[in-house]
C-alpha positions in Angstrom: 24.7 73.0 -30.9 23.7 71.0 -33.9 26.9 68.9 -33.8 25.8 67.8 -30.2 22.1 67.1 -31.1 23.4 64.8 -33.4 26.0 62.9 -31.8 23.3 62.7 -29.1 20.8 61.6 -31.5 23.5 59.3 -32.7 24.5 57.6 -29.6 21.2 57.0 -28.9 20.0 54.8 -31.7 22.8 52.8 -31.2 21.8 52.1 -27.5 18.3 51.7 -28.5 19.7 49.1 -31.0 21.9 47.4 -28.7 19.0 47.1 -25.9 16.9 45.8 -29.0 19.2 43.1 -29.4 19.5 42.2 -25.8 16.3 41.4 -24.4 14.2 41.0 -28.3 17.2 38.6 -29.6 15.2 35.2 -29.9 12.0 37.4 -31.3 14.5 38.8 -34.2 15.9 35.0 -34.9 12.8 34.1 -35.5 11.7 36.6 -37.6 14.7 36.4 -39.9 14.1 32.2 -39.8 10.8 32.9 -40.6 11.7 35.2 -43.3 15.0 32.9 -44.7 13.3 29.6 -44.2 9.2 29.5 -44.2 9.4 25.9 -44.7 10.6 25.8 -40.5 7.3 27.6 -39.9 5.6 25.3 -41.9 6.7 22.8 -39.9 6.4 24.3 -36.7 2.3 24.3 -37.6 2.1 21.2 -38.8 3.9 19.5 -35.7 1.5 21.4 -33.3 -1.2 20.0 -35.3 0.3 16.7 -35.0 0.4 16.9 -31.3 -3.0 18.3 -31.2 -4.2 15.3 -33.4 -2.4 13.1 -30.4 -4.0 14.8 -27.6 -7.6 14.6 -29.1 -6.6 10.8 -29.9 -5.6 10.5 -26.0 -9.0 11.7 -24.8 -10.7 9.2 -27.0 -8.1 6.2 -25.6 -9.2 7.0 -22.1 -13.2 7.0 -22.7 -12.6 3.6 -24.4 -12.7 2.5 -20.1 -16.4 3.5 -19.7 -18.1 0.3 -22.0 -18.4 -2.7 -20.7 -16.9 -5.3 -23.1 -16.0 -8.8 -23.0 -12.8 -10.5 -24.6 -14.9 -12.1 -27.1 -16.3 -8.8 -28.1 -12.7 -7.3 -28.3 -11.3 -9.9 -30.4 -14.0 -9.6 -33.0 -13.8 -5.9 -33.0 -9.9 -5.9 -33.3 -10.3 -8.5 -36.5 -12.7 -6.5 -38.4 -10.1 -2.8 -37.5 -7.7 -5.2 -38.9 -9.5 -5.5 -42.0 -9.8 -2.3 -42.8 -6.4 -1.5 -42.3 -6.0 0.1 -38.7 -3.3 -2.5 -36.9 -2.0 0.1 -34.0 -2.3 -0.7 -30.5 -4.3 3.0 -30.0 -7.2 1.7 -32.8 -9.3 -0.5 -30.4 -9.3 2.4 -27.5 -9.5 5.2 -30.3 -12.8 3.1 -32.0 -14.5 2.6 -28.1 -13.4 5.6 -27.4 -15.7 6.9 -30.2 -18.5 4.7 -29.6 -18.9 7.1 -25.8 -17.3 10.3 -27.5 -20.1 10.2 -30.5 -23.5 9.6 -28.6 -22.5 12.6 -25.8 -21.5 15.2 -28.9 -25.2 14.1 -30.6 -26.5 14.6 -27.1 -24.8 17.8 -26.8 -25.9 19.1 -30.6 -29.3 18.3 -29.0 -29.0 20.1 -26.4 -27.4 23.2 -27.7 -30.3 23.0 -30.7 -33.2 22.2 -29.1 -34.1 19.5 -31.6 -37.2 17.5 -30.6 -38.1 20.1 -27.2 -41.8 18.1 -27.5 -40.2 14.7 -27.1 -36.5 15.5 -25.5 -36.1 12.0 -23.7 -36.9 9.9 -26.6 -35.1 12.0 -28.7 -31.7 11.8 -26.6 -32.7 7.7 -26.4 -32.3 7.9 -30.0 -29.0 10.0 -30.3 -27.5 7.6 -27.8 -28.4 4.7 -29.9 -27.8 6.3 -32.7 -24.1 7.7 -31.9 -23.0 4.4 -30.4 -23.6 2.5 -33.5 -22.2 5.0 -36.0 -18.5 3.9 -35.3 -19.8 0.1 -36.2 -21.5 1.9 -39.6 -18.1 3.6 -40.5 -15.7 0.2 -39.8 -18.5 -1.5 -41.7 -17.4 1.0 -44.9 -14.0 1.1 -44.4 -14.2 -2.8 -44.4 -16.1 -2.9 -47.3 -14.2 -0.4 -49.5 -10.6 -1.7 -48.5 -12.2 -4.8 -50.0 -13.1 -3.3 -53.3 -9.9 -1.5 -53.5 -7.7 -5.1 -52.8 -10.2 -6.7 -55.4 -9.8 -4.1 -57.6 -6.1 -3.8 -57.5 -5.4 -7.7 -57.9 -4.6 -8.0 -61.7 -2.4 -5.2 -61.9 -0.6 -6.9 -59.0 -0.4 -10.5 -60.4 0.9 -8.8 -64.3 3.5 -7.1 -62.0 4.3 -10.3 -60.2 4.1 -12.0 -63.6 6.9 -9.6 -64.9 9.1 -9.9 -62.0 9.2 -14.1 -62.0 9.6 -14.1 -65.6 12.3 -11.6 -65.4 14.1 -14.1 -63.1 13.3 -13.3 -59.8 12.1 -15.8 -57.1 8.3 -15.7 -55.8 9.3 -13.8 -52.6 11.2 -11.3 -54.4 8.8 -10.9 -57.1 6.0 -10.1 -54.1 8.7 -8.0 -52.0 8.9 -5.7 -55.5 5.5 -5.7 -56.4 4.5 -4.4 -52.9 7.1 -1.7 -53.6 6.4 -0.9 -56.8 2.7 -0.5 -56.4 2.5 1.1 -53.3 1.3 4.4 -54.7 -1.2 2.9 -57.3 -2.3 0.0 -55.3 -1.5 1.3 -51.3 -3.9 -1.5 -49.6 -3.2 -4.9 -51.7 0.4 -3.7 -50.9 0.3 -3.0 -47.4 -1.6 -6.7 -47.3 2.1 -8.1 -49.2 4.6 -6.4 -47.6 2.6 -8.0 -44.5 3.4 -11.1 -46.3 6.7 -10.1 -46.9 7.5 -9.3 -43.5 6.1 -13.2 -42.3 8.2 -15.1 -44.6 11.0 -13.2 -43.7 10.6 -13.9 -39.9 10.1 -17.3 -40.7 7.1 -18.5 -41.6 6.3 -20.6 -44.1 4.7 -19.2 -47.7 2.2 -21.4 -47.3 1.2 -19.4 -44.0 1.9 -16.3 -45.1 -0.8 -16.3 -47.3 -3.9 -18.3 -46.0 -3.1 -15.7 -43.1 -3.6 -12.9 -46.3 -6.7 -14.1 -47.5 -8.2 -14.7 -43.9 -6.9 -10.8 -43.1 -9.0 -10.0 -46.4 -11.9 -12.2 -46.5 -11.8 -11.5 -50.3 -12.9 -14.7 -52.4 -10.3 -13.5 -55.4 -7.3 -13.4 -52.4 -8.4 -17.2 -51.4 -8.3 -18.4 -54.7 -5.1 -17.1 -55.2 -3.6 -18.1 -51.9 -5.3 -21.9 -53.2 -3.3 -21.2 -56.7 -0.4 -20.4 -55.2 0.0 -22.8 -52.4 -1.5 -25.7 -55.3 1.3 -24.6 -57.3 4.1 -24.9 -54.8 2.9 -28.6 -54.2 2.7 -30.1 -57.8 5.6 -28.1 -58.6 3.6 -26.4 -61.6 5.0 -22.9 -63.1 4.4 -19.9 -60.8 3.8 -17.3 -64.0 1.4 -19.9 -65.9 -0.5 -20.1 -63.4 -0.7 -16.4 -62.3 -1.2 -15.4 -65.3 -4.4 -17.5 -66.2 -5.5 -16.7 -62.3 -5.5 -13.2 -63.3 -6.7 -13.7 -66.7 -9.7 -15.4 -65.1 -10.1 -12.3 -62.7 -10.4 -10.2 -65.7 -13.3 -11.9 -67.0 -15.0 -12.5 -63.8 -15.0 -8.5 -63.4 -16.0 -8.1 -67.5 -18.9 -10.8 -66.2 -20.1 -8.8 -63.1 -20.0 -5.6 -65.1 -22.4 -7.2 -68.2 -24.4 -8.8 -65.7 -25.2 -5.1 -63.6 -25.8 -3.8 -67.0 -28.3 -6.1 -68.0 -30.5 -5.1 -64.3 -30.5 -2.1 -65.1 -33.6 -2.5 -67.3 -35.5 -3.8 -64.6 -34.6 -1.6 -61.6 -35.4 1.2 -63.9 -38.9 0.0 -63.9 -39.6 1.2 -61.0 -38.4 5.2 -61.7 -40.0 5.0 -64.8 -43.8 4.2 -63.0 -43.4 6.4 -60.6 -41.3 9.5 -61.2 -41.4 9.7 -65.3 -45.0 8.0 -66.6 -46.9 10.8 -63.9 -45.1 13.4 -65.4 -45.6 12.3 -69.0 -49.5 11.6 -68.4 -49.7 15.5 -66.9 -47.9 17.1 -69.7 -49.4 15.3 -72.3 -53.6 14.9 -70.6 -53.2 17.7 -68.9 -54.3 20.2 -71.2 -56.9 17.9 -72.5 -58.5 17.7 -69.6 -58.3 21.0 -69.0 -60.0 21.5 -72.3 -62.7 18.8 -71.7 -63.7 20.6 -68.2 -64.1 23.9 -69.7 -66.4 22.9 -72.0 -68.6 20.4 -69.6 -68.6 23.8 -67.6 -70.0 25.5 -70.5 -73.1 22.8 -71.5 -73.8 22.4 -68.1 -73.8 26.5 -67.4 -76.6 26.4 -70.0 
């Protein structure tokens, strides 16, 4: 009897296992993937993130149809994405896409809130306004600190390029390494040369190449050196002379701008000082003189 029970017990585990296999076999795989290999999973969530980052970037790229915009409009907005680095087809739709999508979540915040119940209309005029100029305030900052960072980065750039032309290499190779080399340190001069790189290399003259760098920039430290270099190539003068001395100038320019900050900071702390630390002062140091001096006109006149 206990023989049988056994077997029978036996038998069926292995069907139960053999039915597992069957219908659960691609829930097992994954578990033992999972298990073997997390990095698959990993990458399973970061994909689906990915493709939820493209589907939200979708939506924005078809409310960009709502505005009204001329060509004129579009070409100035499409110069200034430009400059701060966004060169994709999707940026123009994904930044007027924003300028609808921003105002209507303000609205909505409003809404759900009840912000400003006393003065609702004016206060969703506001958020409209408001929420269509916000993408203009954010390209404005991304403008100005992919500006800072190129202006920044240059003298490490032109040592670099120094090296490499000294070292034997030709300008366009020099450039094509520097913007290779620096990439991690320097990411947005860099992306702005291998840009460079890529025009010579289809054909366009150096001279192009780079008054088409400093106009992408607007950076006064890019024109001069796109006037050094192109200068140089004419007369035929030393490329690493006259880099180095460019960036030896640059150097000093910054050293210049730094001293002269420094020396406003005297006066704009003129205006902390009269308002925010004097007060304080008089009170702690009258303050208990006064108190003194009323306590005793209290006295002579309680008499």
């Amino acid at each position: 009897m206990g023989f049988a029970l056994f077997a029978f017990l036996v038998i069926f585990v292995l069907i139960a296992s053999g039915g597992l296999l069957l219908f659960y076999r691609e829930d097992l795989l994954l578990r033992i993937s999972s298990v073997i290999a997390p990095r698959q999973k990993q990458e399973g969530l970061l994909n689906t993130i990915k493709q939820t980052g493209f589907s939200i970037g979708g939506v924005v790229e078809h409310l960009e149809r709502v505005l009204p915009k001329s060509q004129a409009e579009v070409s100035v907005v499409q110069q200034r994405l430009i400059r701060a680095g966004y060169r994709s087809d999707s940026a123009l739709k994904i930044f007027y896409g924003a300028k609808v999508l921003v105002p209507l979540t303000l609205c909505a915040l409003i809404l759900v809130t009840g912000v400003g119940a006393s003065t609702s209309f004016f206060t969703y005029i506001a958020a409209l306004g408001l929420g269509y100029l916000l993408p203009d305030f954010w390209l404005g900052r991304e403008i100005t600190k992919r500006k800072r960072n190129i202006r920044l980065g240059m003298p490490d750039v032109l040592d670099l390029m120094v090296i490499c032309i000294e070292a034997g290499l030709s300008q366009d190779q020099a450039t094509a390494r520097t913007a290779e080399e620096l990439r991690q340190a320097q990411p947005d001069i860099c992306d702005e040369l291998g840009l460079v790189v890529l025009e010579q290399r289809a054909g366009r003259p150096r001279t192009d190449a780079w008054t088409h760098f400093a106009e992408r920039t607007e950076e006064d430290n890019v024109r001069s050196l796109a006037s050094v270099l192109i200068q140089s190539e004419q007369f035929g003068t030393s490329i690493a002379k006259t880099l180095r001395i460019h960036s030896d100038a640059m150097r000093t320019k910054r050293r210049q701008l730094v001293e002269e900050q420094a020396a406003k900071t005297t006066i704009k702390m003129v205006f902390p000082l009269v308002f925010f630390i004097f007060p304080s002062l008089f009170l702690v140091t009258l303050g208990p003189a006064a108190i003194v001096m009323a306590e005793s006109f209290q006295k002579y006149f309680s008499q």
